[in-house]
Backbone as a printed PyTorch tensor [residue, N CA C, xyz], in Angstrom:
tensor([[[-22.9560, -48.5630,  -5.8480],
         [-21.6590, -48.1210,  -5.3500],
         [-21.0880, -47.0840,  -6.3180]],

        [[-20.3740, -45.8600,  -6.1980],
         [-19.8970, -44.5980,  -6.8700],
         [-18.3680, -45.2870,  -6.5710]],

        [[-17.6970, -44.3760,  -7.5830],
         [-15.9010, -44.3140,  -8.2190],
         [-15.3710, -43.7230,  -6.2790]],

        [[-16.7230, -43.2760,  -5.5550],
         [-15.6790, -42.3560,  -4.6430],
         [-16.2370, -42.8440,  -3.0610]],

        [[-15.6990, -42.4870,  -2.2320],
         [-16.0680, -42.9850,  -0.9220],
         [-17.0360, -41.7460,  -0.2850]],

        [[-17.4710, -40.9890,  -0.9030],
         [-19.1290, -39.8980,  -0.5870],
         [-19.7290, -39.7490,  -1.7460]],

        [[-20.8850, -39.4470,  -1.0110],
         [-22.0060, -38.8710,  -1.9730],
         [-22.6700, -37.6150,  -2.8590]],

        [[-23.3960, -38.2260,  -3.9740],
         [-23.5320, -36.1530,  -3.8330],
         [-24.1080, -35.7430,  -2.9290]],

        [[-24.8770, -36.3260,  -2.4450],
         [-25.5080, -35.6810,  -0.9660],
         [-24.6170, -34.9630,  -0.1590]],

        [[-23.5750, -35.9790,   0.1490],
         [-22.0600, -35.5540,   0.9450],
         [-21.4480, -33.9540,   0.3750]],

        [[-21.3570, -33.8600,  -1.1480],
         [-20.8680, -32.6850,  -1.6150],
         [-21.9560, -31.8820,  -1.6080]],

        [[-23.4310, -31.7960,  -1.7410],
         [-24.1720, -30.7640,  -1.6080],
         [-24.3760, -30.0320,  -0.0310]],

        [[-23.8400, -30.9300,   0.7110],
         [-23.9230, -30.6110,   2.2760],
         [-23.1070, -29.3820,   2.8110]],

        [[-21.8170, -29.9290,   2.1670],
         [-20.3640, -29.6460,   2.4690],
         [-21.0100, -27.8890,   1.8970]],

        [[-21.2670, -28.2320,   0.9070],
         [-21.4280, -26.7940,  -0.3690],
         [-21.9660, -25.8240,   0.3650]],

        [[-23.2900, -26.3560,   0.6970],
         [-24.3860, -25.4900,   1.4090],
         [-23.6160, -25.1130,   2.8300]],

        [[-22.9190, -25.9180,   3.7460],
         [-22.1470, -25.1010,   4.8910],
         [-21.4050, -24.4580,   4.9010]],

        [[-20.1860, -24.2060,   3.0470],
         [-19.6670, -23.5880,   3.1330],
         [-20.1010, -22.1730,   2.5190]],

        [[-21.0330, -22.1930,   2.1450],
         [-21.5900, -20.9500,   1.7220],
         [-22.3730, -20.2760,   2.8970]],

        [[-22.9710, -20.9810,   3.3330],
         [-23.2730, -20.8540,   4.9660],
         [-22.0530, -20.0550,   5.9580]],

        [[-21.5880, -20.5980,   6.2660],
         [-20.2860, -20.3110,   6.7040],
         [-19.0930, -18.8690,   6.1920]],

        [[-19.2880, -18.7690,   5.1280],
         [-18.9240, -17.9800,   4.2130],
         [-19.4830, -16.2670,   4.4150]],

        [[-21.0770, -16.3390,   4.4270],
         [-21.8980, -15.1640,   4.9180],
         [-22.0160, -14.9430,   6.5990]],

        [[-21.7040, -16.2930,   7.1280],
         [-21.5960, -16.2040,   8.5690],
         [-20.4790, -14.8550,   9.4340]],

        [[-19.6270, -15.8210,   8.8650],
         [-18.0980, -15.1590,   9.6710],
         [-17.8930, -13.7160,   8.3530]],

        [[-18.3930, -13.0000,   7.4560],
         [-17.8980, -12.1680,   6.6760],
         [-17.5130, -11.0830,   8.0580]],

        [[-16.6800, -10.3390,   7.8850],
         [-16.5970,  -8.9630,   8.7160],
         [-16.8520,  -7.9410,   8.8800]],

        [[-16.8890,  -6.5050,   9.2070],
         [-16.8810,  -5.7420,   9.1070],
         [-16.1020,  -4.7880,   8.1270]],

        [[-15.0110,  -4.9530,   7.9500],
         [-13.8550,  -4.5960,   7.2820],
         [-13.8060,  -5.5920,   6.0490]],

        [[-14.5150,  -6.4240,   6.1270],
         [-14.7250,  -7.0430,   4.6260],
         [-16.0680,  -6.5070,   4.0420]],

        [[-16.6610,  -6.7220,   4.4460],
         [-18.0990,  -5.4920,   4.3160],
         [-17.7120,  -4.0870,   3.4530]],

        [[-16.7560,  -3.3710,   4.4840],
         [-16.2630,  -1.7080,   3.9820],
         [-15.5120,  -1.9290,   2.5170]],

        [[-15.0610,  -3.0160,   2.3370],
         [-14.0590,  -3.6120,   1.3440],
         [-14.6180,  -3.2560,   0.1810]],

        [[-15.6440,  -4.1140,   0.2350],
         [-16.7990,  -4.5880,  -0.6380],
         [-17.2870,  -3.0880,  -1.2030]],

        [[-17.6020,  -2.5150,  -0.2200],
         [-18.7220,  -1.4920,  -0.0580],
         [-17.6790,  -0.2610,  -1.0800]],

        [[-16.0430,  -0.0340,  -0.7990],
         [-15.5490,   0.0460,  -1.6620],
         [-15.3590,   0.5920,  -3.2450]],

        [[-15.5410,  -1.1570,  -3.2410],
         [-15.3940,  -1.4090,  -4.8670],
         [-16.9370,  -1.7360,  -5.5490]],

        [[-18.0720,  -1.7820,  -4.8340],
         [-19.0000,  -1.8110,  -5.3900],
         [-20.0730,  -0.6190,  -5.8100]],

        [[-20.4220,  -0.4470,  -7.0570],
         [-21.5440,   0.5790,  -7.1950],
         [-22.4830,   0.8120,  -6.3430]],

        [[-23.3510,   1.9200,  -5.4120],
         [-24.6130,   1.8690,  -5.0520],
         [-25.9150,   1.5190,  -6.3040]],

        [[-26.4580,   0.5400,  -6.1130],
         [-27.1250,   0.2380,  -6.9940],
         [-28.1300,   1.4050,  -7.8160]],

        [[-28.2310,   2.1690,  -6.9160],
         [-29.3890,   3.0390,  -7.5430],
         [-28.2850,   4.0910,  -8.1440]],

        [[-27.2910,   4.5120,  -8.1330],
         [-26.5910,   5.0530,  -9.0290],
         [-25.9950,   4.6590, -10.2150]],

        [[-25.7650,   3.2740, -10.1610],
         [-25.3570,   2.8700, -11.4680],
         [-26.5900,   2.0320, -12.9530]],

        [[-25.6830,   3.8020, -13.8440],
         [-27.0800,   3.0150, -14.7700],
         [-26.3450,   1.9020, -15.6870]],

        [[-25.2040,   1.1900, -15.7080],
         [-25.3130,   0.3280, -15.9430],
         [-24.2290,   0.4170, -17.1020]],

        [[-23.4390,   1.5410, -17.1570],
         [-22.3520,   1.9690, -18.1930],
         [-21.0770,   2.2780, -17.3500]],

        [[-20.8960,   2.0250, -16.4130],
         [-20.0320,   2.1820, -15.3840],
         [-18.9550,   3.8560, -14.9470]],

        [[-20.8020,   4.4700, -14.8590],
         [-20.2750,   6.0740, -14.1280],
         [-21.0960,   5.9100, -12.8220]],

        [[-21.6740,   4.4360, -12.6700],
         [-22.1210,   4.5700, -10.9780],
         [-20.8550,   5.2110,  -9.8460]],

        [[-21.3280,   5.3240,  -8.8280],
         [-20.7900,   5.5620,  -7.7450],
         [-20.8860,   4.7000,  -6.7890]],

        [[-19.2860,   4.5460,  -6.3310],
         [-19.2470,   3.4790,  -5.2210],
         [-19.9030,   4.0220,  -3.3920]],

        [[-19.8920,   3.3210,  -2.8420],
         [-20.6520,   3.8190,  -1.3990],
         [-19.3520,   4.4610,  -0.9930]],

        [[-18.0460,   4.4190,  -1.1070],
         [-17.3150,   5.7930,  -0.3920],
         [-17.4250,   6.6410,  -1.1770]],

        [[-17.7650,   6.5750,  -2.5140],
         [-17.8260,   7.7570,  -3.4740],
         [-18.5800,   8.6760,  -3.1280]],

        [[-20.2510,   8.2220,  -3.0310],
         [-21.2310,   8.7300,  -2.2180],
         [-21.8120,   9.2000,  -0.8930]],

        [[-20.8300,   8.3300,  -0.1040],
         [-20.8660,   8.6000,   1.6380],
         [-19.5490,   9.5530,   2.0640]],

        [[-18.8770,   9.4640,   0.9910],
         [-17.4720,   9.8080,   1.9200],
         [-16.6600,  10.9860,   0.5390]],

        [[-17.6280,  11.5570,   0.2360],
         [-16.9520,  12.4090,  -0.8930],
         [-15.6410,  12.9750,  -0.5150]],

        [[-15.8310,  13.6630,   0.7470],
         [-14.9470,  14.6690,   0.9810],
         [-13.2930,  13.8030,   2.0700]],

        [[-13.8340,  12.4890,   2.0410],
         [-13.0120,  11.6960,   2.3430],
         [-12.4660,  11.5810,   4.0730]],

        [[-13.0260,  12.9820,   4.7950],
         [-12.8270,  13.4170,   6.1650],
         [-14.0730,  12.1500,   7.0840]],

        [[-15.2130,  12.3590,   6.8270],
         [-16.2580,  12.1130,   7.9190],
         [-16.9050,  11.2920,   7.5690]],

        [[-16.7460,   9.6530,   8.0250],
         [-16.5370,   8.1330,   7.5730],
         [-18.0070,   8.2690,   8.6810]],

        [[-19.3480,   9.0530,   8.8840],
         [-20.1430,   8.6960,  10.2840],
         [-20.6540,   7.6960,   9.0790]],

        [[-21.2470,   8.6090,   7.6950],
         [-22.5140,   7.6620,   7.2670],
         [-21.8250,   6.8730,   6.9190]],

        [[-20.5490,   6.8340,   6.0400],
         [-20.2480,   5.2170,   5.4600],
         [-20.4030,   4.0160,   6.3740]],

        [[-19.8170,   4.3570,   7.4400],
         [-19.8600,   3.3260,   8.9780],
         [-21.2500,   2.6960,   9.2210]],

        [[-22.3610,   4.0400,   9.4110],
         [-23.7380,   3.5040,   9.4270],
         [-23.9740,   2.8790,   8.1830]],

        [[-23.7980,   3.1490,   7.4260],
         [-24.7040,   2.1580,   6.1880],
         [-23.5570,   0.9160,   6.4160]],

        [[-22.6000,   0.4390,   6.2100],
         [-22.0500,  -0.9720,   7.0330],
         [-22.5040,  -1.3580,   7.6920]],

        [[-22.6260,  -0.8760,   9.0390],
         [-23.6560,  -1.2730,  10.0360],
         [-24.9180,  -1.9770,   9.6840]],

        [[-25.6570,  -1.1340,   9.0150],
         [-27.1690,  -1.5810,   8.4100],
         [-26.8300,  -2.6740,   7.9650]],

        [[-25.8650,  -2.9630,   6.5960],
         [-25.7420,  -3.9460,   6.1890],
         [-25.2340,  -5.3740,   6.4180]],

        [[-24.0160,  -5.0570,   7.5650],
         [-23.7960,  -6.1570,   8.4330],
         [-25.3250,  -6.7890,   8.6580]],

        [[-26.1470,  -6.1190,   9.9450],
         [-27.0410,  -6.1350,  10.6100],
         [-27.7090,  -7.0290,   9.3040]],

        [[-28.1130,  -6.7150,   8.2000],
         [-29.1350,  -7.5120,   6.8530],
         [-28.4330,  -8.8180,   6.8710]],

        [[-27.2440,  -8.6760,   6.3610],
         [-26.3160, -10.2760,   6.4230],
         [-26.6350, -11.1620,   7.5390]],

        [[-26.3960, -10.5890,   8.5530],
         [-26.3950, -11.3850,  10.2880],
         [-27.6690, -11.8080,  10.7470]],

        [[-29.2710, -11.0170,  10.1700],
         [-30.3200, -11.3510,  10.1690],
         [-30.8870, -12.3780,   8.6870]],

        [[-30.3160, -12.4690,   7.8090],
         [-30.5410, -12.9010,   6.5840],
         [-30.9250, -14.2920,   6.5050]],

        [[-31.9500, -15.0560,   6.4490],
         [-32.6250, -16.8120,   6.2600],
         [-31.6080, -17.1310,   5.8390]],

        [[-30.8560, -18.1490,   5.9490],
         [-29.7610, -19.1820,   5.8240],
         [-30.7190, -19.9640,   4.3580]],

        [[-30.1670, -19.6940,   3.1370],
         [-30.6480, -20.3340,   2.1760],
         [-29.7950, -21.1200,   1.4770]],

        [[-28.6420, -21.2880,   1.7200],
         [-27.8330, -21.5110,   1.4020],
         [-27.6460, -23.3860,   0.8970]],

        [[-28.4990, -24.3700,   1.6230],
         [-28.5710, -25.4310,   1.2470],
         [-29.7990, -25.3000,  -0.4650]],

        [[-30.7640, -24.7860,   0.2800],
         [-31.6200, -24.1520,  -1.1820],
         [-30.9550, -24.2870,  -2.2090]],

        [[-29.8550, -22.8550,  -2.1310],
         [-29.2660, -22.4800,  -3.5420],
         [-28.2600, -23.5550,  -4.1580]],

        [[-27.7250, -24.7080,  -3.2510],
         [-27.2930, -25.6750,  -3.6960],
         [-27.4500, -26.4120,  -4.5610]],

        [[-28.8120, -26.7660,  -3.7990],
         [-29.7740, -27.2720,  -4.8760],
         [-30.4270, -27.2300,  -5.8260]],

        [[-30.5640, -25.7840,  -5.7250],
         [-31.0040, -25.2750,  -6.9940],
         [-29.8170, -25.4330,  -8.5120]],

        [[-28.4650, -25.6880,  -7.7470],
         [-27.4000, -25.0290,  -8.2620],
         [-27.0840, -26.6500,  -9.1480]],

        [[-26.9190, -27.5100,  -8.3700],
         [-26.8470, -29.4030,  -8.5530],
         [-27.9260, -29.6330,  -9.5660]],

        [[-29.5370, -29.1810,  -9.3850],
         [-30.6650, -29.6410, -10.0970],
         [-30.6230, -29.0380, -11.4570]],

        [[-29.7730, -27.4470, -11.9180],
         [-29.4050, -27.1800, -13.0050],
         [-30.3890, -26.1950, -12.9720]],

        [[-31.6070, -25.3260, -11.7030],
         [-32.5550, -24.5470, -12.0490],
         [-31.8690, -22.8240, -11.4890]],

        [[-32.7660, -22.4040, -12.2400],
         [-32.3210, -21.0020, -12.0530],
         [-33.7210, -20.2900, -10.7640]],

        [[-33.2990, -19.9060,  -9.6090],
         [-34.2760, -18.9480,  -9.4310],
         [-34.8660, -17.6210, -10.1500]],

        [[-36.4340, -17.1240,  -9.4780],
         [-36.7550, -16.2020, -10.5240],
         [-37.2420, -14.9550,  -9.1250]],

        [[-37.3360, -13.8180,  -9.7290],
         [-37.1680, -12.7250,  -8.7220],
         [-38.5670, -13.1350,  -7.5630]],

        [[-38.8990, -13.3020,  -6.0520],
         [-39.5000, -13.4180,  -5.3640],
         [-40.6660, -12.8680,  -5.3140]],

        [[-41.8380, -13.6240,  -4.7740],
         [-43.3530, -12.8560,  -4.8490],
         [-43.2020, -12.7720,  -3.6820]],

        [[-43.7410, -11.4790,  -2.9530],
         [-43.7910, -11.2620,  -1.6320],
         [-45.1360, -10.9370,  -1.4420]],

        [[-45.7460, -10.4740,  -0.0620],
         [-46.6140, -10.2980,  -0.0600],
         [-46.5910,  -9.8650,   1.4470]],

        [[-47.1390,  -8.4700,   1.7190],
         [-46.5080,  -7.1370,   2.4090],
         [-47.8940,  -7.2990,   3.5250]],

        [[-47.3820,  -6.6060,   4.9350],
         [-48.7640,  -6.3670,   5.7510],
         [-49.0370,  -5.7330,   5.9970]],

        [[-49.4310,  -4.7110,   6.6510],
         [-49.8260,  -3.9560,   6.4670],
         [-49.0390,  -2.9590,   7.2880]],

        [[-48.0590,  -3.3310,   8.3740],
         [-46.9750,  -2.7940,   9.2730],
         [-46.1770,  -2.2300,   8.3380]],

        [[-45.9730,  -2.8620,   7.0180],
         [-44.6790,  -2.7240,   6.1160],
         [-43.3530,  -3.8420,   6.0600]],

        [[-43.7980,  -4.8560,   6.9110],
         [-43.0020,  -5.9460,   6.9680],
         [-43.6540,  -7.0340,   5.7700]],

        [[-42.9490,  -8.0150,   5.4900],
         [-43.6140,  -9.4640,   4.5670],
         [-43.8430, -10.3990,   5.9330]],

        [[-45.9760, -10.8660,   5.0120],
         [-45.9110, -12.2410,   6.0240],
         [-45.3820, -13.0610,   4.9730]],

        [[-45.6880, -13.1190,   3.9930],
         [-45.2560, -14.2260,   3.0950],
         [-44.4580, -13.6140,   1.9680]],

        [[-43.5620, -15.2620,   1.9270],
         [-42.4020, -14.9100,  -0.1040],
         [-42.8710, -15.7420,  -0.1680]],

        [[-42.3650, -16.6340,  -1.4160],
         [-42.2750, -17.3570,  -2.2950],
         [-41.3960, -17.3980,  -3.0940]],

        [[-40.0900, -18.3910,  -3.1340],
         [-39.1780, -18.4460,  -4.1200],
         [-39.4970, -19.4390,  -5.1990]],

        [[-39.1880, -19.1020,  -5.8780],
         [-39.5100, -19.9770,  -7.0290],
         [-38.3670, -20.6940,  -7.8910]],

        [[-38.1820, -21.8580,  -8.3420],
         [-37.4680, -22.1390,  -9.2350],
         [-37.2810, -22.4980, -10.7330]],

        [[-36.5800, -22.9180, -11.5410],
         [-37.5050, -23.8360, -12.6810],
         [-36.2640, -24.1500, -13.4340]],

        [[-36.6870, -25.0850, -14.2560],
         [-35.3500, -25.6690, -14.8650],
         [-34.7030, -24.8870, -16.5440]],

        [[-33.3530, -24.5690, -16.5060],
         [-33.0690, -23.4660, -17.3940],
         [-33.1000, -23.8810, -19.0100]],

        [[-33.9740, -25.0740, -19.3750],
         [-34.0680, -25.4420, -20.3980],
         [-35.4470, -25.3260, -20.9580]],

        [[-36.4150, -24.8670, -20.1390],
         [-37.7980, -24.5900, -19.6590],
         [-38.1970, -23.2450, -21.2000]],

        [[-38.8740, -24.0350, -21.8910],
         [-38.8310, -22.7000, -23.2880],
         [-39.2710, -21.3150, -22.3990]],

        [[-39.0090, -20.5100, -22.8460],
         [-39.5810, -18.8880, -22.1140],
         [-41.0270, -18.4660, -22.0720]],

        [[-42.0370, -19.0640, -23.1970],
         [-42.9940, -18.6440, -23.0100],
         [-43.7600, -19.8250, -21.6350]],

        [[-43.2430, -20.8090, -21.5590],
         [-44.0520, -22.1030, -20.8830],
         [-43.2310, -21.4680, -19.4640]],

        [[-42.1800, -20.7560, -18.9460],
         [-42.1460, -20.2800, -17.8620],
         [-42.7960, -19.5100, -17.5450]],

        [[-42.7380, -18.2570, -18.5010],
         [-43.5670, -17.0220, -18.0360],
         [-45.4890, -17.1500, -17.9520]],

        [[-45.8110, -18.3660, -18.1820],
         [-46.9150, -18.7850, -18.1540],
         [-47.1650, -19.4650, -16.7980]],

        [[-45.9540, -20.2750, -16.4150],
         [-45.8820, -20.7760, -15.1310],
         [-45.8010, -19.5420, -14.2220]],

        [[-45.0350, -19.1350, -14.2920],
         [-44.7800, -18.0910, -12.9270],
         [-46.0370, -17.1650, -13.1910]],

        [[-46.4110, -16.4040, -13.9040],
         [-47.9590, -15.8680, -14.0940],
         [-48.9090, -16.3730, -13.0220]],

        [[-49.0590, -17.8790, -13.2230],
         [-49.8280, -19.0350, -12.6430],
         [-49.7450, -18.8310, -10.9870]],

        [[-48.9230, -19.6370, -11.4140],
         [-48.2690, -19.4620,  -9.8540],
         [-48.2960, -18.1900,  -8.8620]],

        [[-48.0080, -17.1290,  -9.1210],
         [-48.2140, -15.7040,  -8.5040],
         [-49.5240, -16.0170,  -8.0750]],

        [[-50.2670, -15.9930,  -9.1550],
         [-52.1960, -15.7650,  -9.1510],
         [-52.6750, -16.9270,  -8.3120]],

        [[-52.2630, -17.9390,  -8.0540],
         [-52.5320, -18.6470,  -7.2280],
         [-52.4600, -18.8060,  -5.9480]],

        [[-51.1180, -18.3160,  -5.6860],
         [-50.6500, -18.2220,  -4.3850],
         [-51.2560, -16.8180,  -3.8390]],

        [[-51.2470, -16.0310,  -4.9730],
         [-51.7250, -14.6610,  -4.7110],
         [-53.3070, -14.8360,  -4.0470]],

        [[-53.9650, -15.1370,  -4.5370],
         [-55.6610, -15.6040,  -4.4690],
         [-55.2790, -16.3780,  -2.8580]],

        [[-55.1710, -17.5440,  -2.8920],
         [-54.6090, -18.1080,  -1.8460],
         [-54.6540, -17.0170,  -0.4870]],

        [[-53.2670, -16.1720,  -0.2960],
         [-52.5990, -15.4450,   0.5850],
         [-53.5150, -14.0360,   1.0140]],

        [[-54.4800, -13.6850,  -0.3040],
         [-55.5340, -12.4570,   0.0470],
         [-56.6270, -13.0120,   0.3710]],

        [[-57.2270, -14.3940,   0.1720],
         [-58.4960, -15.0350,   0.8800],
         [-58.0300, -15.3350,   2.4560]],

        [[-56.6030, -16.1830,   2.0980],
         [-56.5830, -16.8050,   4.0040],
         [-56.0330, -15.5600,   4.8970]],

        [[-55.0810, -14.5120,   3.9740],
         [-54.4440, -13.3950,   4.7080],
         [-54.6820, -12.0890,   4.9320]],

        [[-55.6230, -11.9710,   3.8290],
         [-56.0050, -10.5450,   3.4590],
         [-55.1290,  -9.8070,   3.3930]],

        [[-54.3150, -10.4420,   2.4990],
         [-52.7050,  -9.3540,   1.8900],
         [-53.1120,  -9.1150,   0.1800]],

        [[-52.6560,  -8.2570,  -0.1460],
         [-52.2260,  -7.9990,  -1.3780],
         [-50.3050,  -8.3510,  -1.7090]],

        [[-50.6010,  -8.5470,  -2.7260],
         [-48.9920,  -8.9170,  -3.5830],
         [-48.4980,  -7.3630,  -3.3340]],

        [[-47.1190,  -7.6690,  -3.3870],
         [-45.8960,  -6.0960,  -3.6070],
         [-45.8000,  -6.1690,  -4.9430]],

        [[-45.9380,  -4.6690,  -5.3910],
         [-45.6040,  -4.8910,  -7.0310],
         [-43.7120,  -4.7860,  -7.4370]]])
């Protein structure tokens, strides 16, 4: 019996729907918001003279076509996006950090396969980077025998 009348189960549920929920209903106009105040990634080196997406789309401040389309696109990524959101819960409760995704590309230019990975953030650095090494090469071997894919670098 717990101090409370739910579980953590109960709070990891709740968590994961509201983060769920959260990327669900975002808007359009919360999107442009965003889009805003955030750097385009490939412009900012990281000393903060990036450029934001109206900076770059909308210099002249008159003709909003591309800023609109690239919203669009990005709505469209959000609204198509795997619901991971119970995942990252868990990941979040268990104390592990994810590590950047192995994909593995077809030949259309789409992914048949990822792989997310996790691991716990107390994990010394060399005994991870030995794991995930592993792991790639395995799954990798794996995915080019049964798939005849190569890894994305």
């Amino acid at each position: 019996m717990t101090d409370h009348p739910y579980t953590n189960a109960d709070l990891r549920a709740t968590a994961a729907e509201v983060v769920a929920t959260a990327i669900r209903e975002i808007t359009p106009s919360e999107i442009a918001d965003r889009m805003d105040r955030n750097y385009v990634q490939s412009t900012n080196p990281g000393d903060g003279n990036g450029r934001t997406w109206e900076q770059l789309l909308n210099g002249d401040g008159l003709d909003t076509t591309e800023f609109l389309a690239a919203r669009q696109q990005i709505d469209d990524l959000i609204r198509d996006a795997a619901d991971v959101s119970e995942w990252a819960i868990q990941l979040s409760a268990a104390s592990l950090t994810p590590h950047p995704a192995m994909a593995w590309q077809s030949t259309t230019g789409g992914y048949d396969v990822a792989v997310q990975v996790a691991t716990a953030n107390d994990l010394i650095p060399a005994a991870r980077d030995e794991l995930m090494a592993e792991l790639r090469k395995a799954v990798g071997e794996t995915v080019c025998r049964v798939l005849g894919l190569k890894p994305v670098a």
